[in-house]
N, C-alpha and C positions, 0 to 999 in steps of 0.2 A: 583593780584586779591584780591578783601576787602572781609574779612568775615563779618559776625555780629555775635555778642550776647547780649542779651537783648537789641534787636533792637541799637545797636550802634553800627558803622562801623569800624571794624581795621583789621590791614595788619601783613602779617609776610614773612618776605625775609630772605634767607641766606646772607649770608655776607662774602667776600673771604679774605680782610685785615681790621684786623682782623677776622681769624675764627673764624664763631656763625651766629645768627639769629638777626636782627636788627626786633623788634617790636613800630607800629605806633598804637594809638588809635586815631580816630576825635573825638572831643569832640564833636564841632560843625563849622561850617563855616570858623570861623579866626583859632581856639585851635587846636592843638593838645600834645597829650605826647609820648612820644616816649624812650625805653628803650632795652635792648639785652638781650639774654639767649646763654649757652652754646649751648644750640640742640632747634629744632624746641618746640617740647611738654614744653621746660622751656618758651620759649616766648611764645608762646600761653597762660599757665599758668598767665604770668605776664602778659600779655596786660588784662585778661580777669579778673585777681585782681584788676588791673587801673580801669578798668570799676566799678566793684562792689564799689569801693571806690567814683567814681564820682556820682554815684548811690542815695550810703547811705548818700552823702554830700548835694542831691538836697533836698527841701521841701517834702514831700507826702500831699496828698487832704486827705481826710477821706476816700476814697473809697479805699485807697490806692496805687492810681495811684502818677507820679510823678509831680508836679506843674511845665508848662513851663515857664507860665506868669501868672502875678499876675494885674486884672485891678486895678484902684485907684477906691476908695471906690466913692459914690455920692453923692453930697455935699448935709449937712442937710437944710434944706428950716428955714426961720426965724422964 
């Protein structure tokens, strides 16, 4: 089952060899990262810092949402 935070979807599993928690972020479509914690609340922790990091990593608009796409600007006329 996928949770979200800050509207982006990630997963947290236990894991039996190795004991722990394997944690998935999607980035988007093709990406994702993925990393483990000893107990559920460490992967949780850590998927949900992956997130903040991809976060702080995208553009922001002035309103301070986050930029998905960016158009090409419109060509100046002669």
């Amino acid at each position: 089952m996928f949770m979200e935070y800050k509207g982006i979807e990630y997963q947290v599993v236990q894991t039996v060899h190795p004991n722990g928690w394997k944690w998935t972020v999607k980035l988007d479509e093709k990406r994702t990262r993925t990393g483990s914690g000893y107990n559920r609340t460490a992967a949780i922790g850590l998927a949900q810092s992956a997130i903040d990091k991809l976060i702080k990593s995208q553009p922001q608009n002035n309103a301070g949402g986050t930029v998905v796409a960016v158009a090409p600007a419109a060509p100046k006329g002669d």
